[in-house]
N, C-alpha and C positions, 0 to 999 in steps of 0.2 A: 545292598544299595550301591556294589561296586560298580565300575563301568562306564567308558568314556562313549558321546555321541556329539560328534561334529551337523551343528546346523549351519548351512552352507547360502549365501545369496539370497538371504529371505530380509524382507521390511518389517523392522519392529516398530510397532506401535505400541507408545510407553509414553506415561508421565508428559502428554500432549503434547508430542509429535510424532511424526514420522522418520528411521531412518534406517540404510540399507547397512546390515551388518553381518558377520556370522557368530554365533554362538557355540561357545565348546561346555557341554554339562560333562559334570564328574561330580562320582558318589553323590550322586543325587541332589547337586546342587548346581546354578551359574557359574562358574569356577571362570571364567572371561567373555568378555563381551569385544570383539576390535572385527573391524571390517577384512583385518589379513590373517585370520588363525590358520595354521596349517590343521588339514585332516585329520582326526586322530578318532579311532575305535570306528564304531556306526557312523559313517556318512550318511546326513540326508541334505538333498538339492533340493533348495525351496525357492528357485528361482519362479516369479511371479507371484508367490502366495507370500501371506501377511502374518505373524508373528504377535498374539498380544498377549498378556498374561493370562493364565487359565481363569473362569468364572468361579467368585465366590457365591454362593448363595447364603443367606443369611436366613430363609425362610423358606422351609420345607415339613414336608409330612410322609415322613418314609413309614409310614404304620405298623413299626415294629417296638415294642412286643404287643400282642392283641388283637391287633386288624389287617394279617399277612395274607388273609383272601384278597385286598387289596394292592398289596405289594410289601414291599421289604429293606431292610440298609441292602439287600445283595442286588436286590431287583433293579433298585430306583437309581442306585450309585453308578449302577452300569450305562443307565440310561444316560444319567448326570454325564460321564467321560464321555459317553459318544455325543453330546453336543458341546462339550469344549470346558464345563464346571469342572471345574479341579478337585470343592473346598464346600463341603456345607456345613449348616447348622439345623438341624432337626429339634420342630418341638414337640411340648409337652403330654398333649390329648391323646396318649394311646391308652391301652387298657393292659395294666394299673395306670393312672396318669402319674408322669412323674414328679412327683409329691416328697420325695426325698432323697438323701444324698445314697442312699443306698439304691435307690431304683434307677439311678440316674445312673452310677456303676454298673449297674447289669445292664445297661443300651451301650456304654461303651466295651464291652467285652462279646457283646453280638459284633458291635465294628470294627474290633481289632481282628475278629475271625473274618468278616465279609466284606465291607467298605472297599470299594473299589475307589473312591473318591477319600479326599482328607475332611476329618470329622471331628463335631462337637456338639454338644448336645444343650437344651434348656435347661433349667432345673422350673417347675412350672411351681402358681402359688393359689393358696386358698384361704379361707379366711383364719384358717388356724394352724398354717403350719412353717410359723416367724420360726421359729426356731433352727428349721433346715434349712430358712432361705441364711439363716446370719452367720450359717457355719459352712457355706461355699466356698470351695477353692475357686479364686476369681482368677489365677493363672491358666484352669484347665474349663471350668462354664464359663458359657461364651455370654451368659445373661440369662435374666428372669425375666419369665414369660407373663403375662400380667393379663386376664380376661377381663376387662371393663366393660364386654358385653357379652351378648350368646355366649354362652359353651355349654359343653356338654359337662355329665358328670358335676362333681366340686370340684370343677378349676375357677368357672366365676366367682370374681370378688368383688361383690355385692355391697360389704359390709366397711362404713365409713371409717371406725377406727382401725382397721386392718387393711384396707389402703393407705391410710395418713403413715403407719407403722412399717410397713412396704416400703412407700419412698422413702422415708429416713433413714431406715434398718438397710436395706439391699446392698448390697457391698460390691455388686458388677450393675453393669448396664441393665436397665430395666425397657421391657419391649415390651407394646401393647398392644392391646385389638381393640376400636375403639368404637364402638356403638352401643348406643342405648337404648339397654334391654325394652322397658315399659314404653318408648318410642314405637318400636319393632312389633309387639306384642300385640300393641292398640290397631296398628295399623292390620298387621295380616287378621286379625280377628272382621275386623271390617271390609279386607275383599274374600273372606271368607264368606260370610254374611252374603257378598253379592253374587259370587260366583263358584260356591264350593270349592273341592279340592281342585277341580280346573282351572284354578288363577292362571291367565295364561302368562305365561313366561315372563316376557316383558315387563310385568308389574313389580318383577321383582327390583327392577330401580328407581318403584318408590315405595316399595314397604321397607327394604334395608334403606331405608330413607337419607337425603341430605342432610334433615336436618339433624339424626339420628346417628350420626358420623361426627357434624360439626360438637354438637353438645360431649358427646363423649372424650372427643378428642381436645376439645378448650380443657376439659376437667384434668387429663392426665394433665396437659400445660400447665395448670395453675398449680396441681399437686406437686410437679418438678420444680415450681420455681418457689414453691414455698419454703421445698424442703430439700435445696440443691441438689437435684436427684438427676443423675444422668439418665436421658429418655430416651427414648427411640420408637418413633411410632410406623405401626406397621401399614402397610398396602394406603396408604393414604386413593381416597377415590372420589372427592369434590372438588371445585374450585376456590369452594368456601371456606375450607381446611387451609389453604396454604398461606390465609393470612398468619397464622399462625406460628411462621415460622419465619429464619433471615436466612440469606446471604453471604455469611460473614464466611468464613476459613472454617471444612469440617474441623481442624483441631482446636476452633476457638469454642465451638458448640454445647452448649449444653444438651439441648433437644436437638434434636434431627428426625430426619424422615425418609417414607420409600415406595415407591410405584412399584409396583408388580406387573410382568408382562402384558397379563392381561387386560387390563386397567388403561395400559399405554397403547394395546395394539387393537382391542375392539372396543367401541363405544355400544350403548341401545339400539343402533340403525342395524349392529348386527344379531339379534335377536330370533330377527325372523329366518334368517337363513340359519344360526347357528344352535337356534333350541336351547333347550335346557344345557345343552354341552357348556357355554357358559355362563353356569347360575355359581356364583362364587359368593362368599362374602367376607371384604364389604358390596355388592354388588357392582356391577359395569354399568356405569351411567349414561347421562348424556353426550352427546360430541362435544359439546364445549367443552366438559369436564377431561375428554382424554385430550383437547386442543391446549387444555391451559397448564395438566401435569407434563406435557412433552414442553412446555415452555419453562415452567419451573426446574424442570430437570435440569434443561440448558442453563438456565442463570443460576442455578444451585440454591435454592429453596429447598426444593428436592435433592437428597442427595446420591442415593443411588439406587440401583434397579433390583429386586427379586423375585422370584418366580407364586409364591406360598404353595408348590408343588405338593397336588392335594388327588391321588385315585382315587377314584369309585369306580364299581362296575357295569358294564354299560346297559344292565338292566336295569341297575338302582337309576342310572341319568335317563330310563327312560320314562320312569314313572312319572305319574300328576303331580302337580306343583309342587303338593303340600306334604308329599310323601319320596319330593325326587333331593338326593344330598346334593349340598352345595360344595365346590369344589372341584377342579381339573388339573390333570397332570400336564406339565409344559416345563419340565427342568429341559430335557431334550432338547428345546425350543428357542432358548434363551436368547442364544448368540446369535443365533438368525433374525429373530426376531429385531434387535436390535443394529444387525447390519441391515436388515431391511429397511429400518426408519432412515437410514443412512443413505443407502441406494437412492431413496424417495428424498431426498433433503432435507428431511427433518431433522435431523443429527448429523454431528460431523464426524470423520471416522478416528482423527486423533480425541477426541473427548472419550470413545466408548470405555476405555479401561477403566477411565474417574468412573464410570458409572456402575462399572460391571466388576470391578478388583480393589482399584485403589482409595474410595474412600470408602468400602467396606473396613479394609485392612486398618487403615488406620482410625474410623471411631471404635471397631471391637481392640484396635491395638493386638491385631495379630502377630505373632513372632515371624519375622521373613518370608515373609508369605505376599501376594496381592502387587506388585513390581516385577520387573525384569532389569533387577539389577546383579552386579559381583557379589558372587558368594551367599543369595538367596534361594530358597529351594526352588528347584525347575518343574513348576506346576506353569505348563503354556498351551496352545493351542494353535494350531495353522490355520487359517483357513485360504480360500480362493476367491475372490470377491468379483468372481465372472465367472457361477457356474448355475446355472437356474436350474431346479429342481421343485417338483411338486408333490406335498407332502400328501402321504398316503398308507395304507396297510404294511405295503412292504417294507417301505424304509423307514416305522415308528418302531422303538425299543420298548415301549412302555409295556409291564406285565400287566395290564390290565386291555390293552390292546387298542385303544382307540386316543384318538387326541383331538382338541378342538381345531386343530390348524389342518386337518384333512382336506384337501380338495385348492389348499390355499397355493398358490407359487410363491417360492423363494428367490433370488439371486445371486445368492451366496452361498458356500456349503464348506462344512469342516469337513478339515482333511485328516490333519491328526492332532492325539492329545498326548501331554504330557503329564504325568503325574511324579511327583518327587524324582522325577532325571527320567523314569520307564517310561518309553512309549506303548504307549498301553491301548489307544487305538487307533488304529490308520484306514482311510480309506473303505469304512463302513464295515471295517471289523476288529471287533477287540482282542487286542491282543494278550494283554497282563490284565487280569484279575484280583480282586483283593492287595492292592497297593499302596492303599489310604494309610494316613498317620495322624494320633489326634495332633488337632488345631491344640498351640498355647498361643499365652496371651501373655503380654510386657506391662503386665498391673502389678 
């Protein structure tokens, strides 16, 4: 971790606002922030380009151990630095799901070997297995994963007294996925009925239905508040939902919530052009639905953005409706994604870090991590916020090869990442490999 690197004439954006300084890292951490540091070790000149803290992502699916035809912590973490993520949190649904404390350990000892990115893992729940959730170390799990609808396997939890048992018992942050199941079930069985396995695409935002989101996700709410349960609900994707939630200061919160790229950058109108590429769930709904979560984002309803970076492979996304996986890879994606709403007006460019670093950091209470302050680890990112590019084969990282945002233009493009002080990639190649450190937590 030794090693000094002088950032030189770049605009940080931090802690909402903008301002021109240089940064000196050492051993692997911010060691001074002042606009006159003298050169020391690796100079980089980052005159014109912009400076914010690296992306956290709090919701990913690296499909390791079990589903590594898909991808991997080595694969998907590389993807992750070349678009600017620093920091994730991978959950529970691989194959073993992870179900205990012991299985949760063997995903962190893949990532101390491969993570190219800093890492932390779910511990996931079922309806019988209280006992592992009560004995987590809540300094090193980042949170309990909690299926209140679809899943696969025994991770849904179905069953009333082991949810009530759940929120009381959980000792960290409790995350959900929130749809209901016999909503979902009723419905697709019915465009089944009308149109076999060819449902065409599009119907998928109303069989993973609004109201099928709202009911689920009222239920986690009243279970947290019954049983003063820290929540966090995941990919929120109605308008409906967001009564649901306040405004007030992420550190006053009990609940909280998160848009996913997807959710935020495509609505239903893109369907027809984008196919199955995005069939996610909780589904991509209507426009208004992604007009009014880019509004809550802003006023902080919403509190910050993730990706639920989910591969398949591009035969499984080309199959019929009923046989095609829900899910698309977009870690890669992130930062663009979000300088783009920027570009476009939609967002403003001092807020992205609340959305994208800092109040991740502080509801999981990450240990120095998600700022750009003295003496915090140097997980950052550069980018160029006047470089259009248009995504395509050649310049997607994903080992599964394909991404929804093909064909789309950008106006922004990362230059380089930071991971713990290493520059690790510049300029659309990586440089340091396997650099990650697990994520702790200040609980």
């Amino acid at each position: 971790m030794s090693g000094r690197t002088t950032i030189k004439n770049c605009k940080i954006v931090n802690e909402g606002e903008v301002i021109e300084s240089d940064l000196l890292l050492e051993d692997g951490r911010i060691s001074k922030i002042n606009s006159t540091i003298e050169a020391q070790g690796n100079v980089i000149d980052a005159e014109g380009l912009y400076l914010l803290p690296g992306v956290i992502d709090d919701q990913v699916h690296f499909r390791e151990p079990g589903l590594t035809d898909k991808g991997s912590i080595k694969t998907e973490s590389l993807s992750a630095i070349a678009g600017g993520t620093t920091s994730f949190m991978d959950m529970p649904n691989v194959i073993p799901p992870t179900l205990t404390n012991d299985l949760w350990k063997q995903k962190v000892q893949i990532a101390e070997k491969y993570a190219s990115a800093n890492y932390s893992f779910y511990m996931g729940s079922s309806n019988t297995n209280i006992e592992e959730i009560k004995s987590i170390d809540s300094s090193l799990v980042c949170g309990l994963k909690v299926f209140m609808g679809s899943s696969t396997g025994n991770l849904l939890v179905d069953n009333e007294d082991s949810l009530n048992t759940i929120f009381k018992e959980s000792p960290v942050l409790i995350a959900t996925h929130c749809e209901d199941t016999p909503i979902i079930k009723e419905l697709e069985k019915s465009y089944f009925e009308k149109y076999g396995e060819n449902i065409p695409v599009d119907l998928h935002a109303e069989i993973r239905s609004r109201g099928s989101c709202l009911k689920s996700s009222k239920k986690a709410v009243d279970l947290a508040t019954e049983h003063n349960a820290k929540l966090h609900i995941l990919h929120i994707s109605t308008e409906e939902e967001l009564s649901l939630f306040s405004n007030q200061k992420i550190e006053e919160k009990l609940i909280t919530a998160e848009v996913c790229v997807p959710h935020l950058y495509f609505s239903r109108e893109d369907y027809p052009k984008k196919g199955s590429l995005i069939k996610c769930n909780p589904s991509i709904k209507e426009k208004g639905d992604q007009v009014a979560l880019r509004r809550a984002l802003k006023e902080g309803y919403i509190d910050f953005v993730a990706t639920d970076h989910a591969p398949h492979s591009l035969d499984g996304k080309s199959n019929p409706y009923m046989e095609c996986p829900s899910g698309m890879p977009s870690i890669q994606h992130t930062l663009l994604v979000m300088l783009e709403l920027v570009n476009q007006g939609e967002l403003d460019l001092e807020d992205i870090p609340t959305y994208t670093s800092h109040n991740v950091s502080s509801r999981f209470q990450i240990r120095e991590r998600g700022f750009i302050r003295e003496n915090y680890w140097a997980d950052l990112v550069l980018v160029d916020l006047d470089s259009e590019q248009n995504i395509s084969k050649e310049n997607i990282s994903y080992f599964c090869g394909w991404s929804p945002f093909e064909g789309d233009t950008f106006h922004s493009k990362v230059i380089s990442t930071f991971v713990n002080g290493k520059l690790v990639y510049n300029e659309g190649r990586i440089l340091e490999s396997n650099q990650g450190m697990q994520l702790e937590f200040s609980r």
